[in-house]
C-alpha positions in Angstrom: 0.0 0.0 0.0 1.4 3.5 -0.7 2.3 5.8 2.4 0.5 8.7 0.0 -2.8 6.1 0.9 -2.0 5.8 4.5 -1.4 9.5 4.9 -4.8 10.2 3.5 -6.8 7.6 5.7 -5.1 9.6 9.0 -5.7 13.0 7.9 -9.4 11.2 6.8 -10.3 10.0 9.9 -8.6 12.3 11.8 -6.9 9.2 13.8 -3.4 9.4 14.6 -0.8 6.9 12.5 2.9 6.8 13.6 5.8 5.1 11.6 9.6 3.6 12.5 12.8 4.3 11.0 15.8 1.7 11.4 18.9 1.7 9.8 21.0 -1.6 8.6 23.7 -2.7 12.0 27.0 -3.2 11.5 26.8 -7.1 12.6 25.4 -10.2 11.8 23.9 -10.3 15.5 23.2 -7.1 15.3 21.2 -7.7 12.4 19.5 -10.6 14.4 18.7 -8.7 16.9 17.2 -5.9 15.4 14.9 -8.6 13.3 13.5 -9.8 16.8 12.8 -5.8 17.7 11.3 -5.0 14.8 9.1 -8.0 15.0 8.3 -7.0 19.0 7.4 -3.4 17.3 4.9 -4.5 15.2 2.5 -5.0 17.9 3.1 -1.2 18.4 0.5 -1.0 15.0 3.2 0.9 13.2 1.5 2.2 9.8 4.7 1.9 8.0 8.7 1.5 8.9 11.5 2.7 6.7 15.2 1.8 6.4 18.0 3.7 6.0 20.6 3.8 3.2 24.2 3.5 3.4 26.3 6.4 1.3 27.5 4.8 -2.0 25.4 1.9 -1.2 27.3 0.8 1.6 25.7 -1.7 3.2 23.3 -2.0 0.6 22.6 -5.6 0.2 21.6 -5.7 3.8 18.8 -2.6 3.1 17.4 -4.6 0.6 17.4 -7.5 3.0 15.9 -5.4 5.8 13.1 -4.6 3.5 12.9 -8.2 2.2 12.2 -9.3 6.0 10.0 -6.8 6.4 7.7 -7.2 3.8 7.3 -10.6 3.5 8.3 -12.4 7.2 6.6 -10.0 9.5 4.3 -8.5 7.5 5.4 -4.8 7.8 4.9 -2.1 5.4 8.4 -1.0 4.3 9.5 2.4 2.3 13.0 1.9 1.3 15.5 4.7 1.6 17.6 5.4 -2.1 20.1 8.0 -2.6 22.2 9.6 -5.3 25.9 9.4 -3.0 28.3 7.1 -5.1 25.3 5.5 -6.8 25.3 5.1 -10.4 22.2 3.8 -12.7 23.3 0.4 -12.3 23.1 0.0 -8.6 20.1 2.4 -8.3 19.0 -0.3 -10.8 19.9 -3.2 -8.9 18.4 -1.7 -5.5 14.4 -0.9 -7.4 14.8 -4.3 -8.7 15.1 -5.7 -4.9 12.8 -3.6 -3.8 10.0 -4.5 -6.3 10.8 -8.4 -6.3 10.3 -7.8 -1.9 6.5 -6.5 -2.4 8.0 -2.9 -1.5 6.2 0.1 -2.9 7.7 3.2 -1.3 11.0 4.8 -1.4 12.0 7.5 -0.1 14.3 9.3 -2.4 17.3 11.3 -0.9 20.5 12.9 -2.3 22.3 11.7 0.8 25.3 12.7 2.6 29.1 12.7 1.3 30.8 9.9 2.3 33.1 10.0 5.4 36.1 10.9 3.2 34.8 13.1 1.4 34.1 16.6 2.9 31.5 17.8 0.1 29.1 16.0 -1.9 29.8 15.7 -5.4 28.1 14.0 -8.3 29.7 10.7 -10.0 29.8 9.9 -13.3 26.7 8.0 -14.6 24.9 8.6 -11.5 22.3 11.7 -9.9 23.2 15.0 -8.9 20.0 15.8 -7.1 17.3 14.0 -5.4 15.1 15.5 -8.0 17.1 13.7 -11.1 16.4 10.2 -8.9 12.5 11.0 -8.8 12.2 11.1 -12.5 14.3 8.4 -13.2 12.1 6.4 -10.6 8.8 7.2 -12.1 10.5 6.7 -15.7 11.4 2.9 -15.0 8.0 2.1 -12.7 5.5 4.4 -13.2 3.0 4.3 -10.3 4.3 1.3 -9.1 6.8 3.3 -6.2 5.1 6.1 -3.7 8.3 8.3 -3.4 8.8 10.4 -0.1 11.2 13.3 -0.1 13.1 15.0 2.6 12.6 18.1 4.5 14.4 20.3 6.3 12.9 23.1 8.7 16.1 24.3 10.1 18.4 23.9 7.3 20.4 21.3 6.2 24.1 21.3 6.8 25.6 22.5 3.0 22.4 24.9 2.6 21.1 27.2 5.4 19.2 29.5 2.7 15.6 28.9 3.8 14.5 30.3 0.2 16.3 28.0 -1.7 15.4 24.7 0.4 12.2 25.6 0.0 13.0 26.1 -3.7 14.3 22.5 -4.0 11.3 21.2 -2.3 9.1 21.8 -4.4 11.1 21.1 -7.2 11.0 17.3 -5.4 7.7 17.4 -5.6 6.8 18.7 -8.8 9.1 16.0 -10.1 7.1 13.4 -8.6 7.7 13.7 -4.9 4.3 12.3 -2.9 4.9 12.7 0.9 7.5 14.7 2.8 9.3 13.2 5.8 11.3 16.0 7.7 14.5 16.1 9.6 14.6 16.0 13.4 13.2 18.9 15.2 12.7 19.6 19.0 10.7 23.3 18.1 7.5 23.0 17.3 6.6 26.8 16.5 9.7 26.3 13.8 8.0 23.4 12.4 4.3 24.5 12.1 5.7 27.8 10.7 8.0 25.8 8.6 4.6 23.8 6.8 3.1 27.1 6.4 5.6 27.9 4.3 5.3 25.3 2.4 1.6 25.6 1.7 1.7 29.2 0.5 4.7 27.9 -1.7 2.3 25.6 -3.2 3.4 22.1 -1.6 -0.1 20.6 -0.8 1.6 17.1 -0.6 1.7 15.7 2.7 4.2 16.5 5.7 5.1 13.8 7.8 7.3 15.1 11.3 10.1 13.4 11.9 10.4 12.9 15.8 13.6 11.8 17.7 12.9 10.1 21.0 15.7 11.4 23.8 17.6 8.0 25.1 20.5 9.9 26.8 21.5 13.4 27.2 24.5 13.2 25.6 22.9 11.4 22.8 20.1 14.5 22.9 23.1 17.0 22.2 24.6 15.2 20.1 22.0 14.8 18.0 20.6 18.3 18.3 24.0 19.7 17.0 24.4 17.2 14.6 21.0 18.1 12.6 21.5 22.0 13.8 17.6 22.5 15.3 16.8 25.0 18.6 16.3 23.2 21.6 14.0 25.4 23.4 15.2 26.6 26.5 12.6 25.2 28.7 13.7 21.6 27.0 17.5 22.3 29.0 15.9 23.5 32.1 14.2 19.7 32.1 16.9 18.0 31.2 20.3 19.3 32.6 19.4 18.8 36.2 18.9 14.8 35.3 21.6 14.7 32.9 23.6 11.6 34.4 20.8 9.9 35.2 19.6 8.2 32.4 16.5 6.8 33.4 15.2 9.9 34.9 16.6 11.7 31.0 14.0 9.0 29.3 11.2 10.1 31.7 12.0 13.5 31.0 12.4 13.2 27.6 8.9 10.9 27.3 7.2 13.7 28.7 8.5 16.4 26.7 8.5 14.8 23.5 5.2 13.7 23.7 4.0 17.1 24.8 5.8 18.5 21.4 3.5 15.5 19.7 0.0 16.7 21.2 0.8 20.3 19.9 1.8 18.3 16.1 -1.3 16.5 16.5 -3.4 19.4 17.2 -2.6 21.4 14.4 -4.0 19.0 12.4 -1.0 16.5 11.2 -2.2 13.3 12.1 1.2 11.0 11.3 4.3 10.7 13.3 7.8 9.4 12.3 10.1 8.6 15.2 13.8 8.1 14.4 14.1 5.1 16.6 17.8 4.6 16.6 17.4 0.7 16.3 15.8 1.0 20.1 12.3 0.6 21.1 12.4 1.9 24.7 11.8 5.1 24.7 9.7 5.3 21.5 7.5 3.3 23.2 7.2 5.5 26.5 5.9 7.7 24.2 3.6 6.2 22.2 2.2 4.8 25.5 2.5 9.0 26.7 0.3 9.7 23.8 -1.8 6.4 24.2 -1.2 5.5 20.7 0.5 2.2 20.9 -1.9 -0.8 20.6 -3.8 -2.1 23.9 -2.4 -4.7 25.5 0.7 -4.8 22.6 -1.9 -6.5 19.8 -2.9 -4.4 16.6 -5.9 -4.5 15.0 -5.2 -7.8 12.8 -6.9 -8.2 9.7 -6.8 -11.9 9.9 -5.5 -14.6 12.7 -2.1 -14.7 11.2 0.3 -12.1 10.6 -0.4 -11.5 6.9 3.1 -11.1 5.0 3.2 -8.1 2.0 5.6 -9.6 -0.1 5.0 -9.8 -3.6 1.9 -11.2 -5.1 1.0 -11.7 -1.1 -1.2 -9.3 0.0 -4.4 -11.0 -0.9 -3.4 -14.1 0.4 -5.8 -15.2 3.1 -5.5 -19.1 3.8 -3.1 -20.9 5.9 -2.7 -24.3 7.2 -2.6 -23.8 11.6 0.4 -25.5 11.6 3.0 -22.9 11.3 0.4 -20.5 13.6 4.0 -20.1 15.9 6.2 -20.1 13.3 5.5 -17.6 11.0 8.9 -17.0 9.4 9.3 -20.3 8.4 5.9 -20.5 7.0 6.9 -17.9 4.3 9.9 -19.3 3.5 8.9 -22.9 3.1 6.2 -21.2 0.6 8.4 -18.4 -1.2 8.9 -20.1 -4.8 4.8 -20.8 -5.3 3.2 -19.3 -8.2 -0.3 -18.3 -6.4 -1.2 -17.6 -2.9 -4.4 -19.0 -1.8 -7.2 -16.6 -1.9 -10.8 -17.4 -0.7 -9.9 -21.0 0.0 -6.9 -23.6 -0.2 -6.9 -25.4 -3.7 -5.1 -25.6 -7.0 -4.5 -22.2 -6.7 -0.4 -22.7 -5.1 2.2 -24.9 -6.0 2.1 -28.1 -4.6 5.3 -28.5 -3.2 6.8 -27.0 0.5 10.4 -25.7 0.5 13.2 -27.5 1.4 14.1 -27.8 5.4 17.2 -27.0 4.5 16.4 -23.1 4.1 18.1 -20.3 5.6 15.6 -19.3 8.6 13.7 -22.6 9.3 16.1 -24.2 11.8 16.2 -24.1 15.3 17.1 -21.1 16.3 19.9 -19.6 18.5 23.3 -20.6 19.6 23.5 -24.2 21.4 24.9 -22.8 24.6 21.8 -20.0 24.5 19.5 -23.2 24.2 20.7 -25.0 26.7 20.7 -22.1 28.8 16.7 -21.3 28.0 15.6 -25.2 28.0 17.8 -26.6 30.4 19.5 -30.4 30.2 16.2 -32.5 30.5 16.9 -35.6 31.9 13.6 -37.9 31.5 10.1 -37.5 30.4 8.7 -34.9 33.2 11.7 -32.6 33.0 10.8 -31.9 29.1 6.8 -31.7 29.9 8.2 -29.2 32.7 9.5 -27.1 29.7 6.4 -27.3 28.2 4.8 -26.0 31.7 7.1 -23.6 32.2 6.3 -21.8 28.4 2.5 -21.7 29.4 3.1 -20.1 32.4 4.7 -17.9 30.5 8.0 -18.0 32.6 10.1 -18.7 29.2 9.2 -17.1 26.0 9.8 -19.9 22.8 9.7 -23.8 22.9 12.0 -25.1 19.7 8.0 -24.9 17.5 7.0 -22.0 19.0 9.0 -18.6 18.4 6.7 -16.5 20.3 5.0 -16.3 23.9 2.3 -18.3 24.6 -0.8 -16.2 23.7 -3.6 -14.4 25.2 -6.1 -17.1 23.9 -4.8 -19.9 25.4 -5.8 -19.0 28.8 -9.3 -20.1 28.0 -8.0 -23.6 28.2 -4.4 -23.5 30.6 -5.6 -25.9 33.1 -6.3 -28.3 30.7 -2.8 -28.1 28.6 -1.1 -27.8 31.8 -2.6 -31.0 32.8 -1.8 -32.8 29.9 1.7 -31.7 30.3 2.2 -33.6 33.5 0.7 -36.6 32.5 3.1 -36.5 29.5 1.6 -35.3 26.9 4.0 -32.8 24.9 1.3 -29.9 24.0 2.9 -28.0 20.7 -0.2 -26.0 19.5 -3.8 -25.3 20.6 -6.9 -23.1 20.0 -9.9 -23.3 22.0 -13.3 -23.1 20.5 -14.6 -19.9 19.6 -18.1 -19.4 18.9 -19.7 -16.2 17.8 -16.6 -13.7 19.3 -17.3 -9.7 17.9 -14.4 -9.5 15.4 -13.2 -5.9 17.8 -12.5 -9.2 20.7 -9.1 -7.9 22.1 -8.7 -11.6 22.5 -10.0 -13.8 19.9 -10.9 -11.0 17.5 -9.8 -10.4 13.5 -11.0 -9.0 10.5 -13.1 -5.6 10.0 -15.2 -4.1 12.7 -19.1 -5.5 13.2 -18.1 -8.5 12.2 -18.1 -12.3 14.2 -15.4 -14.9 14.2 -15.5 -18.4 15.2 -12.8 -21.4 15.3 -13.3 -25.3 16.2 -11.1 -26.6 19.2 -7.5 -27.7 17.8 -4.7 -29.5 19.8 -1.4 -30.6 18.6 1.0 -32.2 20.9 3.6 -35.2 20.9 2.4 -38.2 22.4 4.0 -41.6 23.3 4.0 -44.9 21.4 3.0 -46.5 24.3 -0.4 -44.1 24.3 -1.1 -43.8 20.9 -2.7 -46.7 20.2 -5.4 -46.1 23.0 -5.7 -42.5 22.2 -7.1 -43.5 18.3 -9.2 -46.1 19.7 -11.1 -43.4 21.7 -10.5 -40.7 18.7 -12.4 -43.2 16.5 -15.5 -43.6 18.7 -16.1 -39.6 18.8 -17.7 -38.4 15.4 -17.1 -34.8 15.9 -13.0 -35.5 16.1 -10.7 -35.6 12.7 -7.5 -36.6 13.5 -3.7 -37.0 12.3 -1.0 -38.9 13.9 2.2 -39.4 12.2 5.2 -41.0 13.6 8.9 -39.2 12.0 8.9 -42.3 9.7 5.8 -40.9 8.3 3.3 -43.9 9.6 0.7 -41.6 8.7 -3.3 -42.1 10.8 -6.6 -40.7 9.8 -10.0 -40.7 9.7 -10.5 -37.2 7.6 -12.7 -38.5 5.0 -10.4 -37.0 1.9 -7.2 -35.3 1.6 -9.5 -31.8 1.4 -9.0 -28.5 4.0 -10.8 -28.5 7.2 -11.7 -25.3 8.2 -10.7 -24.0 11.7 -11.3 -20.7 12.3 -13.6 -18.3 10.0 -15.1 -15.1 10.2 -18.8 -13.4 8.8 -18.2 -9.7 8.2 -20.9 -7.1 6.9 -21.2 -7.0 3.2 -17.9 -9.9 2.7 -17.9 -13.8 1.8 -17.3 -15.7 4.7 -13.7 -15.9 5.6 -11.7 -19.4 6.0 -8.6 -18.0 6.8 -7.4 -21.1 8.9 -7.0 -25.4 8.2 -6.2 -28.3 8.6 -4.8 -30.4 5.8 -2.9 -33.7 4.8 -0.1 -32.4 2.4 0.1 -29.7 4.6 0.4 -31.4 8.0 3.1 -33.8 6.1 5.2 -30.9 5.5 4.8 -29.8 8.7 5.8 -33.0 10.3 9.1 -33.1 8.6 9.6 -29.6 10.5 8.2 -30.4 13.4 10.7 -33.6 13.5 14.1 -31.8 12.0 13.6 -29.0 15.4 13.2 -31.8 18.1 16.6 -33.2 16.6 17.8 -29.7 16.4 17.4 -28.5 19.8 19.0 -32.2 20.8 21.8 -31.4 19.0 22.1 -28.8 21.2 23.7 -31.3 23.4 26.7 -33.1 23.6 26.3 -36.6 21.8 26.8 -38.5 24.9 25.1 -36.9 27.1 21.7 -38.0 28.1 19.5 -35.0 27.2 20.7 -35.8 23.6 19.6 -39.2 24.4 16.3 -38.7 25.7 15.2 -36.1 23.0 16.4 -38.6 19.9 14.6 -41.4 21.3 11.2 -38.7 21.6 11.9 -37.5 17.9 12.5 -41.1 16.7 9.7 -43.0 18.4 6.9 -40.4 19.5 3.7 -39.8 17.3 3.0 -35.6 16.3 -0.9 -35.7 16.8 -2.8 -33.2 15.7 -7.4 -33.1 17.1 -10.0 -31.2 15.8 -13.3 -30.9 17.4 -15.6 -30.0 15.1 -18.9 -29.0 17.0 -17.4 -25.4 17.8 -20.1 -25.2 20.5 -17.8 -27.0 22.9 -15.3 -25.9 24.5 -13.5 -28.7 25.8 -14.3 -31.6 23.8 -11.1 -33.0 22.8 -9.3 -32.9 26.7 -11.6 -36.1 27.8 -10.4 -38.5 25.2 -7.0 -38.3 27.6 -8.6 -39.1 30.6 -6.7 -41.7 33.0 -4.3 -41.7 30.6 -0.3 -40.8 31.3 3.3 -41.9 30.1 4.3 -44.5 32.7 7.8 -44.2 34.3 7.3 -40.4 33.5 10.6 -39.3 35.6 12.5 -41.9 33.5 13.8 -41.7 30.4 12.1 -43.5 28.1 13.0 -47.0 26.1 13.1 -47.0 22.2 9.7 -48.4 20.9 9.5 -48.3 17.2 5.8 -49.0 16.7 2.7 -48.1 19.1 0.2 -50.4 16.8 -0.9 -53.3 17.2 -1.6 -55.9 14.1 -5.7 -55.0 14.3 -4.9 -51.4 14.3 -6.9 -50.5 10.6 -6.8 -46.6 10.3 -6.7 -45.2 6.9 -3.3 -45.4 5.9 0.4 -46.4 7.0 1.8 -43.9 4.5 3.1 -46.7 2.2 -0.3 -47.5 0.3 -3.3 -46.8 0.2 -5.3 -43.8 -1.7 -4.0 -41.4 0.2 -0.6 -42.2 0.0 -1.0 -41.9 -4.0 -2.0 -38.0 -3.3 1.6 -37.7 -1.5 4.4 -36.8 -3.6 7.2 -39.2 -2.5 9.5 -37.0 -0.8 6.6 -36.2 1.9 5.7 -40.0 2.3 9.0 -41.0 3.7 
């Protein structure tokens, strides 16, 4: 979506909007790092972020990564900064192309600074002297494909302190093709309104977008300050000079003061703020909560259950098997390389194969010693169901499938998992039943406003061989349970009917189709096994190969059955937690004995995996 749109909506609805900017780190962990920010600042509801661009293109590749990410893992709208400083066609070329091919449609179009050797900016050959030269070339190549934002400088800019003739340049931008002005730092907001009125009677009707810069330290405040050359009123220093080594007390300060500089922004009628984040989330967040702008509880607004991604030919994708609900990253990289994304329901509409495991960004994640450290050295059955414990009582924040805290919803049914977990049974993923929720539920709500959701009761967990067999038998008796239980050799039991999508969650919104955003589905859950399998071995290769930790998770990975219930009368809550009652994994704070098959010979469930009509519908590689 263009910023230009976004702008409009605000100024519209008169509701506040507010955007990030981040620029690339200088090293790989940095990089990771900032990822897992960035992904924690989404729940801010961020209308847009941007990232910054190195002069000459340094650090370039990793830009165009940053906006990759973005995009298409965590769903974030992303304007991409470009400038003219040691950039010739081809690499301006080079950097659109990446852009585009990410799903981005926003740049923000800058001459730039010099270069750190250089003490003057000067033109190359074959490239742009002026931000203006970069517009048209933009709009030449792509049309209306790129919003472009443009810079602007209240208070000067450090090689042209004529007011006249930055104002002249301005609109110069924006007659090229300039859409939306983002301006430099200022702590002065009588400078900056009179600054826009300028513009206006200059004829710039485009829209102005503040740039604020949240105060982390004092010395970082001056240093800043003199760096972009804008007035800090005086009654800014009387705040902040008698806290000045106390940084703590400077952020307080500074929320306070920066927010009040908002309210006045705000009240003269510009309803978008752009905070200069510095890669830290802190004290743009003390605002945001000052201003009460950040999102209740740290959830947007979500338009569907899942974080929708906005890489290319994504955004109307609106199915998704509930599989990868707490693994979102690995989700879009497993499905990067289809042709179509499912729209309306899951069909023929995407390709019909999953990604490699081997992908960059679908392994366990983190360092072995940072594992071990999180999970601990299990021991036998009950020390790994403690882990599992442990993560719904929210005491540690990602199991090796889940990536994120244990959610909101799941407190609707705690007992019950927790429960389960002592008796044995490893629970992965859950959703209780949902019937009838108002789509605004801060809980259990998606989709547009005066609308009602709904989802069927879903459980996934690990569960032994010596269980499984029992745990079918009683599936099998219950006609409002489908099932799946598939062992790492890909034994594969059902009673779904067909390989088709069962739908979990949906959604009835005024004036709309229902929405199936959510299911459950045999090629699907296949895929998802191999996943679910490859991170158990990771994380116990997190151990040393003798130990027993290693040991005990092998023999769960190689032996255990991944089980995933459905209950399809969405009027009950809890109808799948009785078909596990009096059972529990014997020995429990032992660790277990290899058992290679929980069946017995009269075990006649749909299909082993190795024949069978169902198996024919499985492309080889996902059979096993």
């Amino acid at each position: 979506m263009h910023i230009r749109d976004k702008l409009a909506e605000a100024e519209r609805t008169h509701r506040p909007m507010f955007s990030f900017e981040f620029f690339p780190p200088k090293t790989a962990q940095g990089v990771q790092n900032l990822y897992d920010r960035m992904d924690r600042m989404h729940d801010l509801g961020p209308s847009f972020i941007d990232v910054t661009w190195g002069a000459g293109g340094r650090l370039s590749h990793l830009t165009c990564e940053m906006v990759n990410v973005a995009q298409t893992v965590y769903g974030l709208e992303t304007c991409m900064h470009l400038t003219c400083t040691d950039m010739e066609k081809e690499k301006v070329d080079d950097a659109l192309k990446e852009a585009y091919k990410a799903g981005c449609t926003n740049i923000l179009a800058l001459r730039g600074d010099p270069p750190r050797e250089k003490e003057k900016w000067t033109a190359i050959e074959g490239g742009f002297r002026y931000a203006k030269d970069l517009i048209k070339y933009i709009k030449e190549k792509y049309g209306d494909h790129f919003d472009i934002g443009i810079a602007g400088y209240p208070e000067g800019c450090e090689d042209q302190q004529d007011p006249e003739i930055l104002m002249d340049h301005l609109k110069e931008k924006v007659d090229a093709g300039g859409t939306f002005i983002v301006t430099q730092m200022f702590y002065d907001v009588d400078i900056f309104l009179s600054w826009v009125a300028k513009c206006r009677a200059k004829g710039i009707k485009v829209p102005i977008v503040p740039g604020i810069m949240p105060i982390q330290t004092h010395a970082a405040f001056l240093r800043r300050a003199n760096w972009s050359n804008c007035h800090i009123p005086q009654k800014w220093s009387d705040a902040l000079d008698p806290v000045k080594n106390d940084d703590a007390a400077v952020r307080e300060v500074g929320r306070v003061l920066v927010a009040g500089m908002c309210r006045r922004i705000l009240d003269a009628g510009i309803m978008h703020l752009h905070f200069y984040t510095m890669n830290l989330a802190q004290a743009t967040r003390m605002v945001l909560e000052e201003l009460g702008l950040a999102s209740p509880d740290g959830t947007p607004s979500k338009t569907l259950p899942w974080r929708q991604s906005l890489g290319l030919n994504r955004r109307e994708e609106d199915v998704r098997p509930i599989f990868w609900k707490n693994r979102n990253k690995s989700y879009i990289v497993r499905t990067q390389d289809w042709d179509e994304f499912p729209n309306g329901r899951w069909g023929d509409s995407r390709s019909p194969a999953f990604g490699e495991l081997d992908a960059y960004g679908i392994g366990l994640k983190g360092t072995n010693e940072q594992n071990i450290k999180l999970w601990g050295e299990p021991r036998s059955i009950k020390d790994v169901a403690d882990i599992f414990i442990r993560f719904l009582h929210d005491e540690i924040k990602s199991l090796p499938w889940s990536e994120s805290p244990i959610s909101s919803e799941a407190n609707a049914i705690k007992p019950e998992l927790i429960d389960l977990n002592k008796r044995g049974f490893l629970t992965i993923n859950s959703q209780p039943s949902v019937n009838g929720a108002k789509s605004s539920d801060p809980t259990y709500g998606w989709g547009p406003r005066g609308g009602y959701v709904y989802q069927k009761a879903y459980l996934e967990l690990l569960i032994s061989p010596q269980l499984i067999s029992e745990l079918i038998a009683r599936m099998k008796k219950d006609p409002n349970i489908t099932y799946y239980a598939v062992n790492k050799a890909g034994d594969l039991r059902t009673n779904a009917a067909n390989d088709g999508p069962n739908a979990v969650t949906w959604g009835v919104f005024p004036g709309k189709e229902i929405v199936q955003p959510t299911i459950v589905e045999t090629i699907s859950f296949l895929a998802w096994k191999d996943e679910a399998f490859r991170l158990g071995s990771d994380w116990a290769r997190c151990h040393p190969v003798s130990s027993s930790s290693r040991h005990l998770i092998d023999n769960i990975m190689e032996n255990w059955y991944l089980v995933n219930i459905v209950y399809n009368d969405f009027h009950q809550t809890h109808g799948i937690f009785p078909l596990f009652n009096g059972l529990e994994v014997k020995d429990i704070n032992k660790a277990p004995e290899a058992v290679t098959n929980g069946f017995h010979d009269h075990d006649d469930n749909v299909s082993n995996g190795t024949n069978g009509s169902l198996s024919k519908a499985l492309p080889g590689r996902l059979r096993n």
